[in-house]
C-alpha positions in Angstrom: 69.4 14.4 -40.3 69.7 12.7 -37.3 67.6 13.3 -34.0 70.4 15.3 -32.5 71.5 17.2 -35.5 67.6 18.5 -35.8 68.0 19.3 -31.5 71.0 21.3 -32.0 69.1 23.0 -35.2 66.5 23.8 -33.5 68.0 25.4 -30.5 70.4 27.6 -32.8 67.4 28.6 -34.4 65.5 29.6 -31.2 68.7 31.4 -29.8 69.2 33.1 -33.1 65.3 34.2 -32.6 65.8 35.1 -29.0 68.8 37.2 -29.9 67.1 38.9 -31.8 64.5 40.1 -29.2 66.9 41.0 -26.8 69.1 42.9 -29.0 67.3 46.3 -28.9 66.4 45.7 -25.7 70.6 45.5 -25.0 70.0 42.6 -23.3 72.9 40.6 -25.3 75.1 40.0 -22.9 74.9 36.2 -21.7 78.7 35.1 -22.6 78.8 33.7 -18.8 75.6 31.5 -19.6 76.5 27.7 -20.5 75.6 28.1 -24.5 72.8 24.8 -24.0 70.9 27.4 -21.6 71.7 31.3 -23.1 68.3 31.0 -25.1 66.0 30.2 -22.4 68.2 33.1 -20.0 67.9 35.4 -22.7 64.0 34.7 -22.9 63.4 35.4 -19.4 65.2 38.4 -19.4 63.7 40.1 -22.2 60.1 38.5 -21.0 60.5 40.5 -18.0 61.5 43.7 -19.7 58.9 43.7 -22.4 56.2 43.4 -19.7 57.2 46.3 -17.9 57.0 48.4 -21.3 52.9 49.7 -21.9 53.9 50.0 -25.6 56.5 48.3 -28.3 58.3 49.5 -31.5 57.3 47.9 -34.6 60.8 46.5 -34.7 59.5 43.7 -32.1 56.5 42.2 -33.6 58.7 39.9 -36.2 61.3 38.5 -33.6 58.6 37.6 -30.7 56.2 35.5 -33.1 59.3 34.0 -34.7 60.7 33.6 -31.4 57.4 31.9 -30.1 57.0 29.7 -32.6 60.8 28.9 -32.6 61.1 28.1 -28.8 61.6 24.3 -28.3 59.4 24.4 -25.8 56.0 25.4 -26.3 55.5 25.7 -22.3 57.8 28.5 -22.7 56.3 30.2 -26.2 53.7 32.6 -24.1 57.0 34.6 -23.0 56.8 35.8 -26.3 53.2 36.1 -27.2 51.8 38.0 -24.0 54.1 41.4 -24.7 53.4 40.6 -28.1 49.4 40.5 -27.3 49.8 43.4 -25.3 51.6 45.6 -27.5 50.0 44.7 -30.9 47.1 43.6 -30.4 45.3 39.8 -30.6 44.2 40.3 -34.2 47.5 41.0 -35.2 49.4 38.5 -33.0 46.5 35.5 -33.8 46.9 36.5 -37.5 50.8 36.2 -37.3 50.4 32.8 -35.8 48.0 31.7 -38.4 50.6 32.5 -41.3 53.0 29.8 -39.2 50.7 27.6 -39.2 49.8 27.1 -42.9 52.8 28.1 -44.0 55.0 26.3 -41.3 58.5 26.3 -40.1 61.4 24.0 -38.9 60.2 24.1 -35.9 59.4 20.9 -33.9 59.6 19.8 -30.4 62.4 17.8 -30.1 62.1 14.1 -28.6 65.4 12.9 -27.3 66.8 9.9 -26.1 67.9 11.3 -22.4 64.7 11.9 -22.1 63.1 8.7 -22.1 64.5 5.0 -23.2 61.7 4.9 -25.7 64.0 6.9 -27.8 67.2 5.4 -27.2 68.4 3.3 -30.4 67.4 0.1 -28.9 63.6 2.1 -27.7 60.6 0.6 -28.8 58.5 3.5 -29.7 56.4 3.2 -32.9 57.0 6.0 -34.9 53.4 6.3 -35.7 52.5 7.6 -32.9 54.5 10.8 -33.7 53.0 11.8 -37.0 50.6 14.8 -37.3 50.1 15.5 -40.5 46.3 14.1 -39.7 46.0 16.5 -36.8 47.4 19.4 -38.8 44.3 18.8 -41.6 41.9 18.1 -38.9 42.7 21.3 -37.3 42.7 22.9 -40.5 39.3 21.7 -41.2 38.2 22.4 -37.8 39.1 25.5 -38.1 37.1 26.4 -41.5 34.1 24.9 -40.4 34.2 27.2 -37.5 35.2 30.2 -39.2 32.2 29.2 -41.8 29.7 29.0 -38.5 30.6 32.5 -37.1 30.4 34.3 -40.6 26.5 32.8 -40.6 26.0 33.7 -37.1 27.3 37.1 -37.6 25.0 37.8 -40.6 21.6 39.1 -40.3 19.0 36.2 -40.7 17.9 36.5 -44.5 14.3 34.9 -43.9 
């Protein structure tokens, strides 16, 4: 799959996801918004209406982690998480992103030649720098070792 073909993936994916937010909000009506932007205009208009709301249905929870993890850009993914971490709670929401992560999901920042020459087919970029399977473990590692620390801190002191 070529580097476009994953773009335009991706952002059917997050519109699909952002759709779905807005939906029982009634918030689907962005025919006049040029199709390349009626994800992100659907994202801030359901951002702004889920913060005015103290509480959310249960029907929410699913599409806003699914749309934050989905959202090409991950400037943009705490338009999701904050009513979500508001609403439900940061065990929940924290938890939710933790199945993403070790699970994990088409999701991917797209890096496209319009964006910078080092992409462009004649770009000189080394594809190494771009892997992250590495970081992923080391996080994951990170992560238990940390978890590990807490559970012996949070114990009472057997000596």
């Amino acid at each position: 799959m070529s580097e476009g073909d994953r773009h335009e993936a991706s952002t059917r994916t997050f519109l699909a996801c952002a759709a779905e937010v807005a939906r029982p909000l009634d918030l689907e009506a962005a025919a006049d918004v040029p199709e390349d932007r009626r994800a992100r205009h659907l994202a801030g208009a359901a951002r702004r209406t889920l913060l005015e709301r103290a509480t959310l249905p249960e029907k929410f929870f699913d599409p806003l982690m699914a749309a934050a993890v989905y959202d090409p850009d991950p400037s943009f993914c705490r338009w999701f998480v904050e009513p979500a971490l508001y609403a439900f709670g940061r065990r929940r929401v924290m938890t939710a992103l933790l199945g993403y992560l070790r699970t994990g999901t088409a999701a991917h920042l797209p890096l496209r030649a319009d964006r910078s020459p080092a992409y462009a087919p004649s770009g000189s970029r080394d594809p190494a720098l771009d892997g992250v399977d590495d970081v992923v473990d080391q996080w994951r590692k990170s992560s238990s070792t940390q978890q590990r620390d807490h559970r012996a801190s949070a114990s009472p002191d057997q000596a």
